[in-house]
Structures are given as C-alpha cells and as structure tokens.
C-alpha positions as MATLAB code, in Angstrom:
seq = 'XXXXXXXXXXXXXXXXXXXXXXXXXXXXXXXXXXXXXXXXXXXXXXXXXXXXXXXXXXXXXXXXXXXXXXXXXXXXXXXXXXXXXXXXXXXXXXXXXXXXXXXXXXXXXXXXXXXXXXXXXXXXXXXXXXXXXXXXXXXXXXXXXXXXXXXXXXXXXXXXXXXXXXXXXXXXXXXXXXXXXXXXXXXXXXXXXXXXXXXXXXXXXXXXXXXXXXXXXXXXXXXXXXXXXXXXXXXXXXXXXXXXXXXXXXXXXXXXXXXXXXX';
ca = [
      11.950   60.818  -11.207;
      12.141   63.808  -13.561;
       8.982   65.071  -13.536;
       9.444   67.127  -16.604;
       9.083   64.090  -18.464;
       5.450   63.148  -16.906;
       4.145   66.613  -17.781;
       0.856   67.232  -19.313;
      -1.228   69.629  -20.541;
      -4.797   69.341  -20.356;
      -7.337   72.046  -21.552;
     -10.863   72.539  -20.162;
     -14.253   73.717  -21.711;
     -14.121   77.217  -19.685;
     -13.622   80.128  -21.556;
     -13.190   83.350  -19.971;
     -14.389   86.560  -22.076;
     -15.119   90.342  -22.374;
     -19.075   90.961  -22.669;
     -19.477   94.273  -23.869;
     -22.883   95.725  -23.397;
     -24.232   97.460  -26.496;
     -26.560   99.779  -24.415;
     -23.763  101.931  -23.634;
     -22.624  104.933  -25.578;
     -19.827  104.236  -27.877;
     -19.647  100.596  -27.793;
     -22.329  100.377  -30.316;
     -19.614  100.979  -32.402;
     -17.982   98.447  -34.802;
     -15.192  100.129  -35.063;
     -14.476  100.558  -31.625;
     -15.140   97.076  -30.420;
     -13.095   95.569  -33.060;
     -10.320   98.384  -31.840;
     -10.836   96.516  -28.373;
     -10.628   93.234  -29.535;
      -7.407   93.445  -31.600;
      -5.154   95.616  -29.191;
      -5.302   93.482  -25.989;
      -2.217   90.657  -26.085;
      -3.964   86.990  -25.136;
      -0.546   85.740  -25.625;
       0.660   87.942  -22.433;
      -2.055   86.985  -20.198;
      -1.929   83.289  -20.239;
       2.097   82.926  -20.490;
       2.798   85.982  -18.079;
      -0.031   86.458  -15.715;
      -1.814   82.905  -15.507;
       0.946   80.793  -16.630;
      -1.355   77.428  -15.944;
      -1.412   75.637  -19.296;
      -4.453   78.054  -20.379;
      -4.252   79.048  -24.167;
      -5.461   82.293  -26.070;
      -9.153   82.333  -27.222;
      -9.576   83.864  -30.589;
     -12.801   81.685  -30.912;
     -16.275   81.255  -28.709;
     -16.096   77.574  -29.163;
     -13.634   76.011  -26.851;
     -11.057   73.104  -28.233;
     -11.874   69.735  -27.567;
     -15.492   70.509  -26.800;
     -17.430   68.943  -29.672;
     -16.519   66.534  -32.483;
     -18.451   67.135  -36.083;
     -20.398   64.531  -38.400;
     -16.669   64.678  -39.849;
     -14.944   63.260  -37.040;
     -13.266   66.447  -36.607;
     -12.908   68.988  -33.796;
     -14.839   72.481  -34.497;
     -11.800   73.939  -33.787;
      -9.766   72.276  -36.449;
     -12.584   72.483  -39.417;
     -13.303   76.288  -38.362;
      -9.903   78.019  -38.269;
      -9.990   81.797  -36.801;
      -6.977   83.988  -38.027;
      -5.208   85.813  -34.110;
      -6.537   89.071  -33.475;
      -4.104   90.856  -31.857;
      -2.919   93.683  -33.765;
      -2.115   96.951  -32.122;
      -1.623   99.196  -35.929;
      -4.855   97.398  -37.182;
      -6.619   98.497  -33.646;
      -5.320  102.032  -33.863;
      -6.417  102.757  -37.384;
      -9.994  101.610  -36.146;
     -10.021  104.029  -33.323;
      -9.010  106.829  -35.562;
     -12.343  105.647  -37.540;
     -14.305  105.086  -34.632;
     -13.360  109.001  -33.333;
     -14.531  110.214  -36.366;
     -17.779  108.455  -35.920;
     -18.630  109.207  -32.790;
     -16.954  112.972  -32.758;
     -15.007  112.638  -30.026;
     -11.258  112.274  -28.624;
     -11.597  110.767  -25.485;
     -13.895  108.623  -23.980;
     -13.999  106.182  -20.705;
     -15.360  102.826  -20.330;
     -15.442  100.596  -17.174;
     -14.401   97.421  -16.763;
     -16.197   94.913  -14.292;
     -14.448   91.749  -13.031;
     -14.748   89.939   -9.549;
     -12.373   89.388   -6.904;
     -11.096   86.012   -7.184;
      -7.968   84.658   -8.384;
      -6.261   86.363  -11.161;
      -9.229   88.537  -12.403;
      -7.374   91.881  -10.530;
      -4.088   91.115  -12.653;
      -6.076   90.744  -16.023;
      -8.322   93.541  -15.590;
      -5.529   95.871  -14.765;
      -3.716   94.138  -17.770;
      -6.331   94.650  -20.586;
      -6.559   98.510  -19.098;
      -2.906   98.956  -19.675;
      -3.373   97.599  -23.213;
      -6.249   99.248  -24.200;
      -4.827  102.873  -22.762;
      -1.398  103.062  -23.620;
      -2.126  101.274  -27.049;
      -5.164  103.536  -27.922;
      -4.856  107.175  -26.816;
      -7.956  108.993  -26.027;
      -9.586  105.391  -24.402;
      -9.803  105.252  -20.376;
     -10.513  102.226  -18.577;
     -12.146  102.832  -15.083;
     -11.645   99.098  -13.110;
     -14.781   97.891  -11.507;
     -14.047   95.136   -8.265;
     -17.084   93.245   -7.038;
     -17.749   90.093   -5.648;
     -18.334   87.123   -8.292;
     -22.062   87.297   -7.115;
     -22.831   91.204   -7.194;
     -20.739   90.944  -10.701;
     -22.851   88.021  -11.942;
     -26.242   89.844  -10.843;
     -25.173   93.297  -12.117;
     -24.162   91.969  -15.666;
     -27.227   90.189  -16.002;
     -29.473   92.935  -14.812;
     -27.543   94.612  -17.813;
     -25.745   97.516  -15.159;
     -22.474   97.093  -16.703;
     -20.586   98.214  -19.701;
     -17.607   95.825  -20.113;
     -17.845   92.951  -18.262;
     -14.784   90.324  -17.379;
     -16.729   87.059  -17.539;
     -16.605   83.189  -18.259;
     -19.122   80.687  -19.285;
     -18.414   76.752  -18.955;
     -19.986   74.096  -21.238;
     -23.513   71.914  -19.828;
     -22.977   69.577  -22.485;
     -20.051   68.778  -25.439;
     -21.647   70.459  -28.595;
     -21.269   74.026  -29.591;
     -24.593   75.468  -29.018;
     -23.559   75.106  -25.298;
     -21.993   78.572  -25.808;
     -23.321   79.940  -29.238;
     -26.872   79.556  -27.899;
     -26.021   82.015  -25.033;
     -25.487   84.901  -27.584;
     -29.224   84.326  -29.464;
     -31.370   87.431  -29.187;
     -33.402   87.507  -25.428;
     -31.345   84.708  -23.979;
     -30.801   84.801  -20.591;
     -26.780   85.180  -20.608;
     -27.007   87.710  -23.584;
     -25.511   90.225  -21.012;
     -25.099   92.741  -23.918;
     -28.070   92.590  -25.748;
     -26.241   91.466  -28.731;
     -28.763   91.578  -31.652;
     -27.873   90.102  -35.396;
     -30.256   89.085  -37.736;
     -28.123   87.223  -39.718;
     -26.785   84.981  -36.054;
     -30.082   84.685  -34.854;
     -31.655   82.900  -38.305;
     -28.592   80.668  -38.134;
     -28.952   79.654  -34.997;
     -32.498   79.133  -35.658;
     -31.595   76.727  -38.898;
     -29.341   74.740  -36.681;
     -32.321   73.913  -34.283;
     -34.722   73.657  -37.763;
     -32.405   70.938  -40.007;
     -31.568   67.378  -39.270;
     -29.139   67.319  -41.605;
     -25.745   67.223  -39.320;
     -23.308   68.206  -42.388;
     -25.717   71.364  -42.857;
     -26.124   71.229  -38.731;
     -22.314   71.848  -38.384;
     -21.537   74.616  -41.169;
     -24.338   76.387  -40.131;
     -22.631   76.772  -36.087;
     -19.422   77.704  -37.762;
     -20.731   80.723  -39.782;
     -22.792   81.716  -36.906;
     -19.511   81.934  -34.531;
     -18.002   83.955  -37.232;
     -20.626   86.151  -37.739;
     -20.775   86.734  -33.638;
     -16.849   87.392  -33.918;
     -16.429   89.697  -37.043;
     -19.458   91.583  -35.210;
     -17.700   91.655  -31.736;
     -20.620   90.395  -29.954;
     -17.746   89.297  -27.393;
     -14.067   89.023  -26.897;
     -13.049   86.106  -26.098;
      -9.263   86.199  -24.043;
      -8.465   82.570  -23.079;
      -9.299   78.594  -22.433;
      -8.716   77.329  -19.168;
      -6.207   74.970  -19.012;
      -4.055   72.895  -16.645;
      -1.149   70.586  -15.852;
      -1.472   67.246  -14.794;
       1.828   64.437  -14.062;
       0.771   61.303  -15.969;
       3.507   58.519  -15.931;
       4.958   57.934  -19.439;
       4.569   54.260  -18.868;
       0.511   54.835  -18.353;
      -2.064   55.243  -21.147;
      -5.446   55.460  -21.780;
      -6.235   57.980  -19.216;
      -9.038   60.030  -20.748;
      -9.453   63.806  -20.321;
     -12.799   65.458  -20.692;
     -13.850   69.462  -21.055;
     -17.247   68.522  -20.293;
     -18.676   66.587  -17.017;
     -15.693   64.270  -15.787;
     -12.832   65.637  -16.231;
     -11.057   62.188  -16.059;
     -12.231   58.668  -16.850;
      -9.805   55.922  -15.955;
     -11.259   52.564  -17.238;
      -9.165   52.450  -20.067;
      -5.971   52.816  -18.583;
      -2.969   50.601  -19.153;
       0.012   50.508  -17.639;
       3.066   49.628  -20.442;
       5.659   47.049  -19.803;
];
C-alpha cells in the first residue's frame, strides 16, 4: 500500500503564542511589538523545525474551531493579511529607538523544556537578533510548571506559551485577553477590546454576536496584545476507500459513527 495516498492532515484547536508582558520596559511600545511580530518567519518554524502538519498563526482564533450564524468558519469570514515582513519590522525598530532613546536593548524569552520549545525559542532569537540590530534575546528554560506559574504571577517578559480551546466558539481564546482575566499574562489593557467583548456577552443578536468577535481579534492583533506563531496540527493515514470519519479541534478528536467504507 502506498501510504502517500492515505495521508491526511488534520489541524487541532491549540495554538501556541508569544505573551508579551506590558509591565516591562520597552515592550509598552507599539512600535516595538509590532517590530517583533513581523520579523519572526512562522513559515520556517512549522515546515523546518516542527514539520508535523502544524500551520502558521497570523490569527488568535484557531481554524476549524467555531462555525458563524453564516455557516462559515471565523477563519474564512475574518481574513488576516501574513505578518512576516523583515523591511516593515526594521523600519518600526528605527521608530521604536527613537521613542524610547536607545540603541540596544535585551529582552528574555521564557519557554519550557518539552518537545520542540528549545528549537523555537532559539529560532525566534535568531530572527529577532540578526533581523533587528540593537535587540538581544536572553533564552529562559524552565519546567512547563515553574513557566506556567511564573507567567501567571506576571515574572516574565516574553513568554513562549499555548492555550487550547474548552469549548468550539471563539471567546474560548478572545475571552482570555479581557482586562483582569486570569490568563491575561501581560496585562493587556484596551478599551476599545474590552467594550467589545463586553457587547458580545450583552447582544443576542448572533449576526451582531459574530462581527463584534472579529473586530475584537483585530483590534487585539493590530495592538500586539500577542503573537501568535502556529496551529497544532497532525497527520493521520485514513484509507481512501473510508469516509465519514469526523475530526474535531475541540473535545474528541475523532468520532467514527458516520463512517463508510466505499465499494
């Protein structure tokens, strides 16, 4: 059998991220985060380092996560243009230098020690220093739980983090980033995020509902409240002569009462 011809791709609701925390020096600035978020390669780090069928994130919703009054995917009905763009990310820094009035300046980098984490960490600090002069990385290794506790006593500055979704609707991960909530490792704060977020819990009208969580994830991503790096995703051997095999990025994964097998 030529497996090759059985291969599938399947994508899951875990999206991995940078939280930057907004309590430290220099990454209060817009500039500068938007620098960060356009000069590291997605591209590289799922198709070099991972190479596992996840995709690049330029989004905080995940695909395939929640379907709209439409019948849509938010993905498909809230279209975000790729960030990566090293000339774009340098002309910010040169901004961002003149706003802060300085040259250099060093940030670190937390992520835990499971997996691939080491690779992408040292990754993103070889994109972020040779890309934009003057910027240090410092690489911070802990254990997933002294990382977890330390980013959410707020004794971090850029954190290498993920987040998976408790149920299939896109408040699952746009809630986290509300003023005072519990996984706002950052302290994010927007006015503007925070009363759209509150008119999505205030209207029942699902139309209104839906456009409402699509302006607040672009407000949260124009702002660089995070920076999101990839999807998790997988492979999976599926016969071509079975069907109706249904993949899930929420609760079970797979769900096999519907499957066929074709003549």
């Amino acid at each position: 059998m030529d497996k090759r011809h059985h291969y599938k791709n399947v994508l899951d609701g875990y999206l991995w991220y940078l939280a930057i925390n907004f309590q430290t020096p220099g990454l209060e600035n817009d500039h500068l985060r938007k620098a960060f978020s356009k000069v590291i390669d997605k591209e590289q780090i799922v198709n070099a380092i991972l190479k596992d069928g996840s995709i690049a994130a330029d989004y905080f919703v995940p695909e395939k996560l929640a379907t709209g009054p439409d019948g849509k995917d938010f993905r498909e009905t809230s279209p975000i243009s790729k960030a990566y763009n090293v000339p774009e990310a340098q002309e910010l820094w040169e901004k961002a230098k003149a706003e802060l009035g300085v040259d250099n300046i060093t940030f670190e980098l937390m992520y835990e020690e499971e997996g691939s984490m080491k690779s992408i960490a040292e990754f993103i600090k070889s994109q972020v220093e040779s890309n934009l002069p003057g910027v240090s990385i410092k690489l911070v290794s802990l254990p997933k739980k002294i990382r977890v506790d330390r980013m959410r006593q707020k004794d971090f500055q850029i954190g290498l983090t993920r987040w998976g979704p408790d149920y299939a609707d896109p408040t699952t991960y746009l809630n986290l980033m509300v003023q005072g909530a519990n996984y706002n490792y950052g302290s994010y704060e927007s006015e503007q995020y925070n009363q759209l977020m509150k008119e999505v819990g205030d209207t029942d009208d699902m139309d209104v509902r839906w456009k409402k969580l699509q302006e607040a994830e672009k407000v949260l991503l124009e702002d660089v409240g995070v920076i999101p790096l990839y999807q998790v995703g997988g492979a999976t051997l599926v016969r071509n002569s079975v069907e109706g095999i249904e993949n899930h990025t929420v609760g079970v994964p797979y769900i096999y009462k519907n499957v066929v097998k074709l003549k």
